[in-house]
LUMVO-921314 format. One line per field, with one value per residue: residue in one letter; y, z, x of N, C-alpha, C, O in turn. Coordinates in steps of 0.001 Angstrom, whole numbers, plus 500000, padded with zeros to 6 digits. Each point is the difference from the previous one (the first is absolute). Layout:
# residues N
resn = [A,...];
n.y = [Y,...];
n.z = [Z,...];
n.x = [X,...];
ca.y = [Y,...];
ca.z = [Z,...];
ca.x = [X,...];
c.y = [Y,...];
c.z = [Z,...];
c.x = [X,...];
o.y = [Y,...];
o.z = [Z,...];
o.x = [X,...];
//
This chain:
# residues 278
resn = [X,X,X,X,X,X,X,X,X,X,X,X,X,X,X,X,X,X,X,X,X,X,X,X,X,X,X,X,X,X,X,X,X,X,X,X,X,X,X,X,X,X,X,X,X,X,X,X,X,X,X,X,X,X,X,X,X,X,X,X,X,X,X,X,X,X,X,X,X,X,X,X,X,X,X,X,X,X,X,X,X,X,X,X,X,X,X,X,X,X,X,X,X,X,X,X,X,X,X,X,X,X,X,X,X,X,X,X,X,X,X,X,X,X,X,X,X,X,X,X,X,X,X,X,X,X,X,X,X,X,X,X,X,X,X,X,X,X,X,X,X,X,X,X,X,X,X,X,X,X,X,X,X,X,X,X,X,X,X,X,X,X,X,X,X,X,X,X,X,X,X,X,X,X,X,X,X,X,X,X,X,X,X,X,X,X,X,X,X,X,X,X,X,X,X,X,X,X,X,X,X,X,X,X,X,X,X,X,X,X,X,X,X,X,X,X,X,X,X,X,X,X,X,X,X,X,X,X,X,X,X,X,X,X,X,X,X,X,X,X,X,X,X,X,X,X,X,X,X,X,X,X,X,X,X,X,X,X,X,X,X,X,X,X,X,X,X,X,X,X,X,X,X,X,X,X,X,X];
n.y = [670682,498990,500210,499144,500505,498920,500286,500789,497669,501213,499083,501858,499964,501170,499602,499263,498857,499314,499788,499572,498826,502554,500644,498788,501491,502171,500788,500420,498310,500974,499433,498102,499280,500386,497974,498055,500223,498624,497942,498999,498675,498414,499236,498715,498322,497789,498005,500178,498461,497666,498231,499301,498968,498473,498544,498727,498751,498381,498702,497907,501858,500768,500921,501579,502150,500781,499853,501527,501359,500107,501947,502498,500550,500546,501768,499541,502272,499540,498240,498427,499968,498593,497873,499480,499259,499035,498647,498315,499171,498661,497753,500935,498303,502083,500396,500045,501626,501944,500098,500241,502697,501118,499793,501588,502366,499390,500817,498196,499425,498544,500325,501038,502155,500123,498960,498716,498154,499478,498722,498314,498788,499746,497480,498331,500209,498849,497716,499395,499079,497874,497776,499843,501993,499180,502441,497993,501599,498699,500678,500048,498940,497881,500238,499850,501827,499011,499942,501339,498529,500994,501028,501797,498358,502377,499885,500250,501098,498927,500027,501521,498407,502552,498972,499468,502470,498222,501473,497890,502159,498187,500689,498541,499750,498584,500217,501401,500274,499587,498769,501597,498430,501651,497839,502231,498909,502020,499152,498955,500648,502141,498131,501958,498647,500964,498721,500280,499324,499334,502166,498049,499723,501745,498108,500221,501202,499407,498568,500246,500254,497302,498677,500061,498863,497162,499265,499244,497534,498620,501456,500055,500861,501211,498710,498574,498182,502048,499270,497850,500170,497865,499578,500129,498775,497917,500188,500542,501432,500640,498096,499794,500913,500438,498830,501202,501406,498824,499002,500049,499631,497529,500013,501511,499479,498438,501467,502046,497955,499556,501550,500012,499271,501798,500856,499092,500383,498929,498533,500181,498131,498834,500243,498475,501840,502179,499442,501788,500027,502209];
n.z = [523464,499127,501531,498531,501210,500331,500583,502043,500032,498017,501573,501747,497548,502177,497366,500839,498274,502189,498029,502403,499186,500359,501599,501658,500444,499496,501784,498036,499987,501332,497306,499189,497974,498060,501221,499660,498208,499709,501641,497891,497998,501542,499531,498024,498792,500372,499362,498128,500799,500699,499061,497698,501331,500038,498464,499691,501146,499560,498021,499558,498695,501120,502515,499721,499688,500955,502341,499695,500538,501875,501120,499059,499973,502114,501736,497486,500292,498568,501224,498424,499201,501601,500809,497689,500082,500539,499308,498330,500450,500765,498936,500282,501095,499603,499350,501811,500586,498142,499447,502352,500567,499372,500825,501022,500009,500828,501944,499985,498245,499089,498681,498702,501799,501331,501924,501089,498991,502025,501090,498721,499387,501798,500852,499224,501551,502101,500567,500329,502016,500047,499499,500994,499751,498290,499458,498229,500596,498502,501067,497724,500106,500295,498113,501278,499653,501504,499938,501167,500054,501556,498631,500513,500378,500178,500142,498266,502187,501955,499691,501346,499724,501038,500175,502162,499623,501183,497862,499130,499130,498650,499902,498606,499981,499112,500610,497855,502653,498347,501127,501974,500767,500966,499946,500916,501906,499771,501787,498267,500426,499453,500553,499996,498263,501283,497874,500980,497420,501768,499026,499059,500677,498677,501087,497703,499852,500814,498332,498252,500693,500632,498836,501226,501828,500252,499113,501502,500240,499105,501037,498756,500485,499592,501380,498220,501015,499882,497933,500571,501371,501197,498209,498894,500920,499389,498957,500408,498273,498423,498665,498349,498338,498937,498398,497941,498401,498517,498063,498083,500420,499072,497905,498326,499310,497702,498482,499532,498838,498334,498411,499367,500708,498798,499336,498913,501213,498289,501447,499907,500621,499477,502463,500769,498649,499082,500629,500086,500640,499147];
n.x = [405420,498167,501202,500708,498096,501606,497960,499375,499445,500175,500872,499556,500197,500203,500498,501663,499405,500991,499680,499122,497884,498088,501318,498742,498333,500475,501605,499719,498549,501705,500426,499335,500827,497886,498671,499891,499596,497388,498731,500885,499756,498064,501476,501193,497965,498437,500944,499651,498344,500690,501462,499365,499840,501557,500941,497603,500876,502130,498582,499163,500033,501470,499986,498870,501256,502137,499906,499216,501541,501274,499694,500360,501830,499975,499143,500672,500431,497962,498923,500495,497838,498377,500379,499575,498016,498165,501157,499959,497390,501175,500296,497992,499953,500312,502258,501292,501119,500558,502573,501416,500442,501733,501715,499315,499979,502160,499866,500975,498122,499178,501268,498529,500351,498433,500277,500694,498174,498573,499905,499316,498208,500810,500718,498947,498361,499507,499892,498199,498874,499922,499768,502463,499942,499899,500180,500740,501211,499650,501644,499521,497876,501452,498723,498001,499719,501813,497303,501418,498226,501293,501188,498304,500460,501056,497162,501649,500331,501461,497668,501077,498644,500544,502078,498983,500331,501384,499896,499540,500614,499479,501784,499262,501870,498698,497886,500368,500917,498914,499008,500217,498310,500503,499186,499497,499536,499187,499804,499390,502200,499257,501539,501131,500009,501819,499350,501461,499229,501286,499895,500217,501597,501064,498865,498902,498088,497571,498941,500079,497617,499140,498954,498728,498561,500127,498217,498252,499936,499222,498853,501603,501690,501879,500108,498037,501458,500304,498894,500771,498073,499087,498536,497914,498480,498794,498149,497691,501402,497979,498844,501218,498773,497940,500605,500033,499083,498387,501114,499934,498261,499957,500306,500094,497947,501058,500578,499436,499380,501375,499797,501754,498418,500096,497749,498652,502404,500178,499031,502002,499293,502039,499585,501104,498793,501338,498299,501260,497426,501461];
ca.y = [498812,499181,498707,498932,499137,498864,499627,498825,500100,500493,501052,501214,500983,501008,500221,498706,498793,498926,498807,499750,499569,500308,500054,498925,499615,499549,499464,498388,498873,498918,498681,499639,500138,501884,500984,500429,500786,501569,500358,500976,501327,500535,500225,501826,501895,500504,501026,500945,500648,500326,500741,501585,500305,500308,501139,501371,499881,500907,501444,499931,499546,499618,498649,499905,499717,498742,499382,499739,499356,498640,499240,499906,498894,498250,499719,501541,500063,501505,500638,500644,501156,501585,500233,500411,501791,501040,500397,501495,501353,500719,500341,500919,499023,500025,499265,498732,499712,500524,498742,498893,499614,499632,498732,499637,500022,499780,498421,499170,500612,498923,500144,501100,500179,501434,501536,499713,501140,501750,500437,500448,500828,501078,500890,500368,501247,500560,500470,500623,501943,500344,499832,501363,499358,500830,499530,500004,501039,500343,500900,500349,498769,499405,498703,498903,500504,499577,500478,499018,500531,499205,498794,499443,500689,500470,500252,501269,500901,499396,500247,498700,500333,499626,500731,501725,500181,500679,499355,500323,499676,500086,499702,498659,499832,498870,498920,500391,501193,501665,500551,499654,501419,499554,500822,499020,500017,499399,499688,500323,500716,500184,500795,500495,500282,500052,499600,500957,499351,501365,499205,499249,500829,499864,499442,500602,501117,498891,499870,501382,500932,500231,500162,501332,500293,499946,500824,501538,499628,500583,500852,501066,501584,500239,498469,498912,500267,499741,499155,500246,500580,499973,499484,501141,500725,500258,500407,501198,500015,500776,498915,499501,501571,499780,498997,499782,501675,499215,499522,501366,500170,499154,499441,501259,500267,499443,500466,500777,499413,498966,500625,499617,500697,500635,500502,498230,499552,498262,499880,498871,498751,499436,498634,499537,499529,500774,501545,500452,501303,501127];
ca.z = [499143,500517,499961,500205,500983,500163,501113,499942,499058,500316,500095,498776,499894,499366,500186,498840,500858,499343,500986,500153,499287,499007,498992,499268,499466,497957,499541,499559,500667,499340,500145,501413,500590,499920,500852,500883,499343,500072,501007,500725,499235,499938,501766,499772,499315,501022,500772,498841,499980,501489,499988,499777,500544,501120,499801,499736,501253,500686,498948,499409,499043,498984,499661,499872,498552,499597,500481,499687,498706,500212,500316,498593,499272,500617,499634,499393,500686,500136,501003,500808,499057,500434,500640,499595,499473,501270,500503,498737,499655,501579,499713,498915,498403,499804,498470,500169,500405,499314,498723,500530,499895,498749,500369,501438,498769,498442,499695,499769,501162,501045,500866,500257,500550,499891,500659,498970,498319,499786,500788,499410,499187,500199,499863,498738,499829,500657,499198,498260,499743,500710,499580,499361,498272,499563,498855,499958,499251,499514,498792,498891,499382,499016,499779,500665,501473,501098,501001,501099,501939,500964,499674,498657,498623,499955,498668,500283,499712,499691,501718,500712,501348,500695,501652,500559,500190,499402,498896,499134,498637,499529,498442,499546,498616,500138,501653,501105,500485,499430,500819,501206,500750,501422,500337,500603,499961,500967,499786,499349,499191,498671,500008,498633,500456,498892,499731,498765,499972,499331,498768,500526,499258,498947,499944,499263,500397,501217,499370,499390,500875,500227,498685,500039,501092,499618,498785,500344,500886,499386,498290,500537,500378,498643,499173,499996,499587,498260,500222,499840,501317,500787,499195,499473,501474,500533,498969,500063,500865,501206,501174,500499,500947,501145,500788,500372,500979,501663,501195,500948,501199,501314,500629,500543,501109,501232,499900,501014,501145,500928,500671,501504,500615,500671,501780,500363,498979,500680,500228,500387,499815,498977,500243,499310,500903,500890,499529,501385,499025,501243];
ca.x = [499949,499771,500599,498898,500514,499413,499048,499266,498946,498873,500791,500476,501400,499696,498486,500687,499682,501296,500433,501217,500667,499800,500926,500242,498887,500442,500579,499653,500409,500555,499867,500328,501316,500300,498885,501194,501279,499545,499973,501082,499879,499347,500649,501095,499784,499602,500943,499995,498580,499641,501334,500094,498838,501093,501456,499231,499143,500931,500381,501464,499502,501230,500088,498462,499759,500445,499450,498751,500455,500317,498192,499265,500915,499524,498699,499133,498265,499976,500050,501619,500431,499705,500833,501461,499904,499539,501104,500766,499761,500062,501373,500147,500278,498524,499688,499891,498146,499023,499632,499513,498337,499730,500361,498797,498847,500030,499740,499121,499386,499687,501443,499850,498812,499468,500530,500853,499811,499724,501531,501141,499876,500130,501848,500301,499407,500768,501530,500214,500173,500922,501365,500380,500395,501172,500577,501735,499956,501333,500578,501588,500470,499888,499663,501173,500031,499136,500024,499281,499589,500444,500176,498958,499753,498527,500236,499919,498718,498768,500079,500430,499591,501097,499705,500049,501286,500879,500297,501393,499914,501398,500268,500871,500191,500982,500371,500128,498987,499492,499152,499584,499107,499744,498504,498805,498630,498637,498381,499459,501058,500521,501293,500798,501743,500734,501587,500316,501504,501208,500300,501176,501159,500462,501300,501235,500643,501308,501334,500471,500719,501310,500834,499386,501667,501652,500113,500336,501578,500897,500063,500206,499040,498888,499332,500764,501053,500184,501016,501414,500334,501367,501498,500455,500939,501452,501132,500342,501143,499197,499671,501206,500619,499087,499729,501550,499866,499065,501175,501376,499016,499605,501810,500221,499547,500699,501615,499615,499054,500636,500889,499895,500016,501378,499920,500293,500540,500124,501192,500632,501305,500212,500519,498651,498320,499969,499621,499434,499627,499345];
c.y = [498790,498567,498731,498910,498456,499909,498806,500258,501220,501369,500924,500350,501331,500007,498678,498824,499125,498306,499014,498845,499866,500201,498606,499422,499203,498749,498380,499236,499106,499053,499477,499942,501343,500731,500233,501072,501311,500332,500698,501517,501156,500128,500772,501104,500903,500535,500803,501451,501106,501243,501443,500426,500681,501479,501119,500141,501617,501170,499648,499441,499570,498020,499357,499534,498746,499004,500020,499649,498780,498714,499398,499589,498471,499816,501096,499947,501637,500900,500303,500361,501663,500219,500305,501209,500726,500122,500401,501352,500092,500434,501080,498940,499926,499399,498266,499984,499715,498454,499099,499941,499573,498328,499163,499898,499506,497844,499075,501287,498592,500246,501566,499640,500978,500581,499805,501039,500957,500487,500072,501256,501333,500885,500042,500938,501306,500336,500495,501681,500435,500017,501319,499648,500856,499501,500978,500935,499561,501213,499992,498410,499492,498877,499026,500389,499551,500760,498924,500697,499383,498873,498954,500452,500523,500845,502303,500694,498820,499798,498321,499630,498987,499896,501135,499409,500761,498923,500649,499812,500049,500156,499409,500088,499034,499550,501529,501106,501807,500567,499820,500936,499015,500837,499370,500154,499722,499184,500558,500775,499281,500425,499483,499639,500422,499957,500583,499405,501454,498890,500022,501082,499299,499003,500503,500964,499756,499810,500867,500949,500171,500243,501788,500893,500327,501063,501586,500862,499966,500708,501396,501576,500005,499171,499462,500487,499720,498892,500323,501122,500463,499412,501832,501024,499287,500234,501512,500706,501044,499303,499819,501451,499817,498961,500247,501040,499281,499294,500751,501256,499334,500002,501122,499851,498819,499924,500789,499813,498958,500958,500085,501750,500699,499680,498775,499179,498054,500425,498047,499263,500147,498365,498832,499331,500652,501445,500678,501116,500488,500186];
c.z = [500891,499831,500058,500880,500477,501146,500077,499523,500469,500549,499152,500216,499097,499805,499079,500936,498806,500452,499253,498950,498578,498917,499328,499835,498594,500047,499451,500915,499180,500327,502055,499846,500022,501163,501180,499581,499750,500614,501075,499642,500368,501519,500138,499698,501606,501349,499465,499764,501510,500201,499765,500461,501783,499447,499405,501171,500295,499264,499671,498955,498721,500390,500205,498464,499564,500559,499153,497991,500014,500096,499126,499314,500329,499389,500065,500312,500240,501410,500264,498601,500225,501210,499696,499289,501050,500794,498975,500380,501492,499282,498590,498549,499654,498443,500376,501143,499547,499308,501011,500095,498577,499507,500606,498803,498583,500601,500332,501286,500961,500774,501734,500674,499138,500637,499241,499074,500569,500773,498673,499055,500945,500119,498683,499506,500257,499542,498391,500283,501169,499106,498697,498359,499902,498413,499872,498562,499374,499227,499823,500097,498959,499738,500511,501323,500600,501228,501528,501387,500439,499046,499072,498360,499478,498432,500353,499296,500120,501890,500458,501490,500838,501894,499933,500720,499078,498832,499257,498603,499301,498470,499480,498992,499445,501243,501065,499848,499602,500772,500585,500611,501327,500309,500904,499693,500915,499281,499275,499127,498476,499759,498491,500331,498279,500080,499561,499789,499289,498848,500785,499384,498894,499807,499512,500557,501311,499761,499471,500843,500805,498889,499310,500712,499593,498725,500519,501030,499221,498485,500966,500349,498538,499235,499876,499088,498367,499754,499702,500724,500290,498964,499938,501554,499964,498580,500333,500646,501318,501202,500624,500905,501317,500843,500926,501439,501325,500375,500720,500504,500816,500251,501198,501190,501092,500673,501120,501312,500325,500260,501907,501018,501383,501384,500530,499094,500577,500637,500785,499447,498569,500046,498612,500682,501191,499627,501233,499452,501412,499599];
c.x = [499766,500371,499151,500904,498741,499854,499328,498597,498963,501074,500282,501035,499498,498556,499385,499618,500869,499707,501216,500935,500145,501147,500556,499186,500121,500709,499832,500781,501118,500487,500826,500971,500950,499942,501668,500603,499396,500018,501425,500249,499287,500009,500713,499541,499459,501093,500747,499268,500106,501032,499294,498673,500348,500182,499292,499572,500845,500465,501610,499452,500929,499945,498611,499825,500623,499289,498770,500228,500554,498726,499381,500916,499693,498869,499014,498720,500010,500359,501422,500430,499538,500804,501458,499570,500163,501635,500392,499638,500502,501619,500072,500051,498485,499766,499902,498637,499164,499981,499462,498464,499169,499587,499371,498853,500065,500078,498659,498825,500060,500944,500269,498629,499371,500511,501421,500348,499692,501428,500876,499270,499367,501460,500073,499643,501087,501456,500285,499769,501346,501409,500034,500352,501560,500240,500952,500093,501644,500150,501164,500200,499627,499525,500797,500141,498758,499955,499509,500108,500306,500558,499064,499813,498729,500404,499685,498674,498254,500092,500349,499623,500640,499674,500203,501768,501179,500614,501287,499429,501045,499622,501161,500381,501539,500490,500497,499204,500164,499508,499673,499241,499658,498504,499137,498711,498960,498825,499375,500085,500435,500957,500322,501619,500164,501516,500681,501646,500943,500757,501749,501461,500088,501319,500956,500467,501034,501358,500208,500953,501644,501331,499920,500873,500767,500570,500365,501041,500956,500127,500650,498826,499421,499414,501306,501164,500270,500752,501145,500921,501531,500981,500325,500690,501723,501180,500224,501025,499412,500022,501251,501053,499494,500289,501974,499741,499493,501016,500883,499188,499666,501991,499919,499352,499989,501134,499650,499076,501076,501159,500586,499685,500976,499412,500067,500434,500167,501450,499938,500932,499559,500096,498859,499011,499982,499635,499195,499928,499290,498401];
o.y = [499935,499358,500050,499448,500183,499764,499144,501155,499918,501003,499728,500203,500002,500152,499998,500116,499979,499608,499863,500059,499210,499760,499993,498848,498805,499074,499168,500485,499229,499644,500752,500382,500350,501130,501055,500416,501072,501127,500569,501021,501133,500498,500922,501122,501100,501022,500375,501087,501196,501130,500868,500885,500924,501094,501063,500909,501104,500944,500807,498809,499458,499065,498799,498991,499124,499391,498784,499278,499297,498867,498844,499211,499169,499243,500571,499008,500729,501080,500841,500170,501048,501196,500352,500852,500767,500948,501183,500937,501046,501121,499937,500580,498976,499585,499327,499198,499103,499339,499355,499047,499360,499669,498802,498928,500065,499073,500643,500579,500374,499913,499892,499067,500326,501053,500753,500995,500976,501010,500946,501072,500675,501177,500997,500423,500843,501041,500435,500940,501120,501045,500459,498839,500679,498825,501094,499476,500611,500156,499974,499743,500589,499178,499667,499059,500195,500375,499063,500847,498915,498905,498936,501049,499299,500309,500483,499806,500055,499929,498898,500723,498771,500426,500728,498882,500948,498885,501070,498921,500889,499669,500505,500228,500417,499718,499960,500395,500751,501172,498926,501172,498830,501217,498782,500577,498881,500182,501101,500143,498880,501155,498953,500525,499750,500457,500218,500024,500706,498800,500937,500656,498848,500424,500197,499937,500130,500495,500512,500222,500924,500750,500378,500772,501106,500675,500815,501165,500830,499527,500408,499945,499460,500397,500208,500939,498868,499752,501134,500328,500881,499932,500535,500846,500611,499978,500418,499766,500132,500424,500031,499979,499737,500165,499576,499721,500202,500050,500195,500859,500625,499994,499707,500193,500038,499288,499235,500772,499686,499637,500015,500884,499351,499498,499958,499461,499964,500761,499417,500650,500553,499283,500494,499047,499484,500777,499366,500571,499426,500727];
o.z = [500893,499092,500952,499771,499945,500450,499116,499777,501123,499297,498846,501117,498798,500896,499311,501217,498773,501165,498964,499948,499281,498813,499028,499662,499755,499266,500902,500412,499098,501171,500841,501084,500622,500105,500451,500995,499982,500054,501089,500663,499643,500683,500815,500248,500395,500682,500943,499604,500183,500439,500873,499235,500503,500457,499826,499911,500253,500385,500083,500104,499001,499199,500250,499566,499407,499025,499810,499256,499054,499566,499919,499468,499097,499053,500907,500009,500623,499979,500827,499776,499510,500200,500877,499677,500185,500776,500150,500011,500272,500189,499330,498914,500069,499683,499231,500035,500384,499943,499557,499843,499864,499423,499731,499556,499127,499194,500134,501021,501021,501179,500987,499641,498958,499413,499028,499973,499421,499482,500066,499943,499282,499747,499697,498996,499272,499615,499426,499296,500304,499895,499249,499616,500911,499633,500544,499090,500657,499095,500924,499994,499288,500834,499683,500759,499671,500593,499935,500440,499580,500358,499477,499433,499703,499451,500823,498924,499324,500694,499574,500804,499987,500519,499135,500351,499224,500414,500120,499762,500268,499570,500505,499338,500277,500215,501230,499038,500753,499788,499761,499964,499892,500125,500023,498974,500512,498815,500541,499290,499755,499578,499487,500956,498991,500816,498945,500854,499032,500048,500682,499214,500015,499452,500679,500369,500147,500570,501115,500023,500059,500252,499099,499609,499671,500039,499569,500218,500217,499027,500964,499828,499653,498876,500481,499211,499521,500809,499589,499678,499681,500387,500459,499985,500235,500090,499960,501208,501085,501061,501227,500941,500996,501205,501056,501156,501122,501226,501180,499933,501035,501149,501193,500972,501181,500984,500955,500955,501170,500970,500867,499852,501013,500879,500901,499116,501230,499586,500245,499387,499647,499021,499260,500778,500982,499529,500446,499468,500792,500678];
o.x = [500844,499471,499222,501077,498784,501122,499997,499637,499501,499880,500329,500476,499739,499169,498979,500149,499902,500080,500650,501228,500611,499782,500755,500269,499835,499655,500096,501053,499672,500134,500493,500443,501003,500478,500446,500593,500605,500493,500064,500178,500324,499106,499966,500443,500389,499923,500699,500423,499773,499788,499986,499618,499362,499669,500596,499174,499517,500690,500926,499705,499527,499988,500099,499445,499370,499559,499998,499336,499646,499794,499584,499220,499898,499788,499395,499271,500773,500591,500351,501199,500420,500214,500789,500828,500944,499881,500304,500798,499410,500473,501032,500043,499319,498885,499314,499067,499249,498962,499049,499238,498957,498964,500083,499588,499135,500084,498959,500371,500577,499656,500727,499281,500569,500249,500067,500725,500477,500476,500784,500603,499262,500259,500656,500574,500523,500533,500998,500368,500412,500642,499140,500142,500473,500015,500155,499358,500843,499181,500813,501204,499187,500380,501142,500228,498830,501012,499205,500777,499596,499568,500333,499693,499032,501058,499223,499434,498973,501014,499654,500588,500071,498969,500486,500379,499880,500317,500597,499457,500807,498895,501003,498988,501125,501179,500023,499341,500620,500312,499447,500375,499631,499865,499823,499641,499947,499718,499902,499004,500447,499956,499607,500571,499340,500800,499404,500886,499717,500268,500415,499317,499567,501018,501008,501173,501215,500973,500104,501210,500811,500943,500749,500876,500427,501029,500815,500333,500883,500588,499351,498783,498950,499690,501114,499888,499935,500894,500245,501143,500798,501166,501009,500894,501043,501228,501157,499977,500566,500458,499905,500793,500674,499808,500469,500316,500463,500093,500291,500879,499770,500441,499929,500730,499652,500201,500131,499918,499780,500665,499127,500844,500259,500701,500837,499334,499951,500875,498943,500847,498959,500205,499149,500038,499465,500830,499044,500952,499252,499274];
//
């Protein structure tokens, strides 16, 4: 990708003849007390200019790109609109390439060279067979469900053209997220995502169930207990034999476990708060 760089008159960059104060050629003359304030403006875009032209020199194009977009904010001129493409496409942002060259051709022709217009409309060529598409497939949603890439809002089952890399598709429904697919993509690729939303649990039943539980915690072994149960257990004189036979069986068998044993019998004082056991 070729950088347009400013030389002195008649000098080539590449295969491109630049001069040197062509990029402000256009610019109208203003009034005399305006002229101070452009002329600064236009002192910043150029050291601005110089900045990322350095920093493509060295292939640091993250701050190449910013530098040459700062440029073109002061003072717009196609040439550092093909210079802020030509670092998107070195940084993979080939959809903002594609709209800057765009851009170059969609304004005033007086403004633009001829090598210019043919430098952008050949990357435009170019990048449209390059950049990848992807469309967004929802299934099991509902009117009203929004789908988005990276955070855009894209419409489902219609191609979306994206960078080459790695993306996030989500599906939305009342502010929040149904669905998520983590996907990538190369250059020139037709990728498919699909969403797929799991229909959410049955609130009620949710609630149900534990009450359900409890119900089954306590109903005794053979189901649930008939009513009037336990009035009819404790009038019965059956219930009350039984219950007499289970005490005097636990008396009995504590009567014989505190019994004192013959082979180690206590021995010591009777004094008080004196007990000395062998």
């Amino acid at each position: 990708m070729r950088i347009v760089r400013r030389r002195g008159p008649g000098r080539r960059v590449g295969s491109r003849v630049v001069v040197v104060a062509a990029w402000l050629a256009c610019a109208p003359a203003p009034p005399a007390r305006a002229q101070e304030a452009a002329e600064t403006t236009l002192e910043e875009a150029r050291r601005w200019l110089e900045s990322g032209l350095e920093a493509a020199a060295q292939e640091r194009w993250s701050e190449a790109r910013d530098a040459f977009a700062r440029a073109h904010d002061l003072a717009p001129r196609p040439g550092l609109l093909l210079n802020l493409a030509a670092a998107e496409v070195e940084l993979g942002e080939l959809r903002a390439a594609l709209d800057h060259y765009e851009q170059v051709l969609e304004g005033r022709a007086e403004e633009r060279t001829e090598a210019q217009e043919a430098e952008a409309r050949r990357a435009v060529g170019a990048l449209r067979a390059r950049i990848p598409l992807a469309v967004v497939q929802l299934e099991g949603g509902r009117p009203g469900d929004q789908v988005e890439v990276d955070g855009a809002r894209v419409e489902p089952g219609v191609d979306v053209p994206i960078d080459p890399g790695e993306h996030v598709a989500t599906a939305i429904r009342d502010g929040a997220v149904i669905a998520r697919e983590r996907f990538s993509v190369r250059e020139n690729e037709q990728h498919e995502v699909r969403l797929t939303v799991v229909a959410p649990p049955d609130v009620a039943a949710l609630d149900e169930a534990p009450q359900a539980r409890a119900r089954t915690a306590q109903a005794p072994v053979g189901g649930e207990p008939e009513p009037g149960w336990l009035e009819g257990a404790v009038r019965s004189p059956w219930a009350w034999a039984a219950l007499g036979a289970t005490l005097a069986a636990v008396i009995v068998v504590v009567i014989v476990v505190a019994a004192p044993s013959t082979d180690e019998p206590f021995q010591g004082s009777l004094d008080p708060g004196v007990l000395r056991v062998r």
